[in-house]
C-alpha positions as CSV (number, residue, x, y, z in Angstrom):
1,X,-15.1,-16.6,4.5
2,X,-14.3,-15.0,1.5
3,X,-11.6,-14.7,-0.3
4,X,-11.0,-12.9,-3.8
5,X,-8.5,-12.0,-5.5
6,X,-8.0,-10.0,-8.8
7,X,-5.6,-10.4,-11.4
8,X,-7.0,-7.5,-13.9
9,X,-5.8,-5.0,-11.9
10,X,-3.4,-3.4,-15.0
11,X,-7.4,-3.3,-16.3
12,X,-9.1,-1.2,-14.3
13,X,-10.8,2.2,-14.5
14,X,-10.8,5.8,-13.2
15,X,-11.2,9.1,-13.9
16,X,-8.1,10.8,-15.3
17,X,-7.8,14.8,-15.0
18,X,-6.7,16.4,-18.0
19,X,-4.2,19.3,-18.2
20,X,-0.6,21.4,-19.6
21,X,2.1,18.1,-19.5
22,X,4.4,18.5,-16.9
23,X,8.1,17.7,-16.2
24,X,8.9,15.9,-13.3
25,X,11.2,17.6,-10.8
26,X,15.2,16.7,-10.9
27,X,15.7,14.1,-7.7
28,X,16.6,15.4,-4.6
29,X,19.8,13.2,-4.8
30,X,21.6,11.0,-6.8
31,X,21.4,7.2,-6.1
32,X,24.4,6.0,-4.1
33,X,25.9,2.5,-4.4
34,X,26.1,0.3,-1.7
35,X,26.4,-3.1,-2.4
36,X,26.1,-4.4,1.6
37,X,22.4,-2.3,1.6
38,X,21.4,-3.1,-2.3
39,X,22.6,-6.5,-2.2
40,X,21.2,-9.4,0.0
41,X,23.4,-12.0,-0.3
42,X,23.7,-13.9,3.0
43,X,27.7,-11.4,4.2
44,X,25.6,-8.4,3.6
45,X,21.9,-9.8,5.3
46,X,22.8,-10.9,8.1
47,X,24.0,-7.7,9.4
48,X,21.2,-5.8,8.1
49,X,18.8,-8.2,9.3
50,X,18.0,-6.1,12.6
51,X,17.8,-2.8,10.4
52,X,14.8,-4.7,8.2
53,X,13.1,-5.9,11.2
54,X,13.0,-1.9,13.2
55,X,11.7,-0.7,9.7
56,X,9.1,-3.2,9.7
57,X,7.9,-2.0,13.3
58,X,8.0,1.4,11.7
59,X,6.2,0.6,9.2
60,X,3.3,-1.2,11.2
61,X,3.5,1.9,13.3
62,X,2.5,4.2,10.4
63,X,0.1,1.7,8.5
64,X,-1.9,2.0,12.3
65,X,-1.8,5.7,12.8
66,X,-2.0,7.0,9.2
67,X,-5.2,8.5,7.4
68,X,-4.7,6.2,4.7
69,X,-6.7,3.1,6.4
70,X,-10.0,3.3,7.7
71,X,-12.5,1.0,9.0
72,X,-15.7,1.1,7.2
73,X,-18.9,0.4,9.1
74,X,-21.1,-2.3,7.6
75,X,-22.3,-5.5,8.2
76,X,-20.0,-7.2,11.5
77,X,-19.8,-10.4,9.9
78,X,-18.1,-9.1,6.8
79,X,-14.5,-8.1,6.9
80,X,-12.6,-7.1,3.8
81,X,-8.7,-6.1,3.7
82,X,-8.2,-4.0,0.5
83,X,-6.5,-1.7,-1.4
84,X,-6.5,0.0,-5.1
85,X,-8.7,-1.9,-7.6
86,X,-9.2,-4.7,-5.5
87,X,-10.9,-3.0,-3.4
88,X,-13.0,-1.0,-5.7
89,X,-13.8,-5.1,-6.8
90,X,-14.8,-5.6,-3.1
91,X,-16.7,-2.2,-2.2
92,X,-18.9,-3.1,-5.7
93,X,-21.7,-5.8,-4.4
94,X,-22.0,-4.0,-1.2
95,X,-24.0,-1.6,0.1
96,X,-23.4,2.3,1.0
97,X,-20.7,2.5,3.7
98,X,-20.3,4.7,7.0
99,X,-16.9,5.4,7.6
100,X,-15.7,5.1,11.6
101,X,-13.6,7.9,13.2
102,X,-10.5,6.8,14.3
Protein backbone atom coordinates (compact mmCIF):
# COMPACT_ATOMS: atom_id res chain seq x y z
CA UNK A 1 0.00 0.00 0.00
CA UNK A 2 0.89 3.34 -0.67
CA UNK A 3 0.28 6.18 0.86
CA UNK A 4 1.51 9.88 -0.04
CA UNK A 5 0.82 12.81 0.90
CA UNK A 6 1.95 16.39 -0.30
CA UNK A 7 2.31 19.36 1.66
CA UNK A 8 3.72 21.80 -1.35
CA UNK A 9 0.63 21.99 -2.70
CA UNK A 10 0.59 26.21 -2.38
CA UNK A 11 3.84 25.11 -4.77
CA UNK A 12 2.66 23.70 -7.67
CA UNK A 13 2.43 24.52 -11.29
CA UNK A 14 0.15 25.16 -14.26
CA UNK A 15 -0.56 26.85 -17.09
CA UNK A 16 -2.18 30.31 -16.47
CA UNK A 17 -4.25 32.02 -19.58
CA UNK A 18 -3.54 35.45 -19.95
CA UNK A 19 -6.18 38.20 -20.76
CA UNK A 20 -8.25 41.99 -20.20
CA UNK A 21 -8.58 41.86 -16.00
CA UNK A 22 -11.95 41.29 -15.04
CA UNK A 23 -14.33 42.36 -12.14
CA UNK A 24 -16.07 39.80 -10.46
CA UNK A 25 -19.78 39.90 -10.57
CA UNK A 26 -21.88 41.70 -7.47
CA UNK A 27 -23.22 38.41 -5.22
CA UNK A 28 -26.43 37.11 -5.96
CA UNK A 29 -27.37 38.02 -2.26
CA UNK A 30 -26.19 39.38 0.71
CA UNK A 31 -24.98 37.09 3.56
CA UNK A 32 -27.67 36.71 6.23
CA UNK A 33 -26.90 36.11 9.95
CA UNK A 34 -27.96 33.25 11.58
CA UNK A 35 -26.26 32.43 14.52
CA UNK A 36 -28.29 28.73 15.16
CA UNK A 37 -26.86 27.78 11.24
CA UNK A 38 -23.25 29.76 11.52
CA UNK A 39 -22.62 28.81 14.96
CA UNK A 40 -22.11 25.22 16.35
CA UNK A 41 -22.19 25.44 19.78
CA UNK A 42 -23.80 22.25 21.22
CA UNK A 43 -28.06 24.58 21.55
CA UNK A 44 -27.64 25.20 17.97
CA UNK A 45 -25.98 21.45 16.77
CA UNK A 46 -27.98 19.41 18.01
CA UNK A 47 -30.88 20.54 16.09
CA UNK A 48 -29.10 20.83 12.99
CA UNK A 49 -27.41 17.67 13.41
CA UNK A 50 -30.03 15.75 11.02
CA UNK A 51 -29.82 18.71 8.41
CA UNK A 52 -25.70 17.95 8.26
CA UNK A 53 -26.15 14.33 7.98
CA UNK A 54 -29.07 14.56 4.67
CA UNK A 55 -26.47 17.00 3.12
CA UNK A 56 -23.79 14.57 3.53
CA UNK A 57 -26.01 11.84 1.62
CA UNK A 58 -26.43 14.59 -0.89
CA UNK A 59 -23.25 15.13 -1.20
CA UNK A 60 -22.16 11.38 -1.65
CA UNK A 61 -24.94 11.35 -4.09
CA UNK A 62 -23.31 13.94 -6.35
CA UNK A 63 -19.55 13.07 -5.72
CA UNK A 64 -21.02 9.36 -7.35
CA UNK A 65 -22.93 10.66 -10.28
CA UNK A 66 -20.87 13.70 -11.23
CA UNK A 67 -18.38 14.05 -14.23
CA UNK A 68 -15.95 15.32 -11.99
CA UNK A 69 -14.50 11.65 -10.81
CA UNK A 70 -13.47 9.13 -13.05
CA UNK A 71 -11.95 5.85 -12.76
CA UNK A 72 -8.76 5.55 -14.64
CA UNK A 73 -7.80 2.20 -16.16
CA UNK A 74 -4.30 1.02 -15.16
CA UNK A 75 -2.63 -1.51 -13.43
CA UNK A 76 -5.60 -3.49 -10.87
CA UNK A 77 -3.34 -3.66 -8.14
CA UNK A 78 -2.82 0.07 -7.97
CA UNK A 79 -5.52 2.34 -6.60
CA UNK A 80 -4.95 6.03 -6.03
CA UNK A 81 -7.71 8.50 -4.54
CA UNK A 82 -6.71 12.08 -5.70
CA UNK A 83 -7.47 15.41 -6.41
CA UNK A 84 -5.60 18.85 -7.59
CA UNK A 85 -1.79 18.75 -7.18
CA UNK A 86 -1.75 15.69 -5.45
CA UNK A 87 -2.89 14.00 -7.87
CA UNK A 88 -0.82 15.48 -10.58
CA UNK A 89 2.08 14.12 -7.78
CA UNK A 90 0.36 10.65 -8.21
CA UNK A 91 -0.47 10.48 -12.12
CA UNK A 92 3.64 11.58 -12.45
CA UNK A 93 5.57 7.93 -12.10
CA UNK A 94 2.88 6.21 -13.91
CA UNK A 95 2.24 5.34 -17.09
CA UNK A 96 -0.36 6.69 -19.84
CA UNK A 97 -3.93 6.17 -18.60
CA UNK A 98 -7.29 4.98 -20.26
CA UNK A 99 -10.03 6.56 -18.85
CA UNK A 100 -13.41 4.08 -18.14
CA UNK A 101 -16.90 5.26 -19.10
CA UNK A 102 -19.12 5.54 -16.51
Amino acid sequence: MLFWTTRRTSHAQGVARLGERTTPPEPLAQLERDPSKQLMMPHNAIPRHREIELRLLDLAEFAETTDLNRVEIGDPRVGIVASGAAYGYARDPLPPRQTAQR
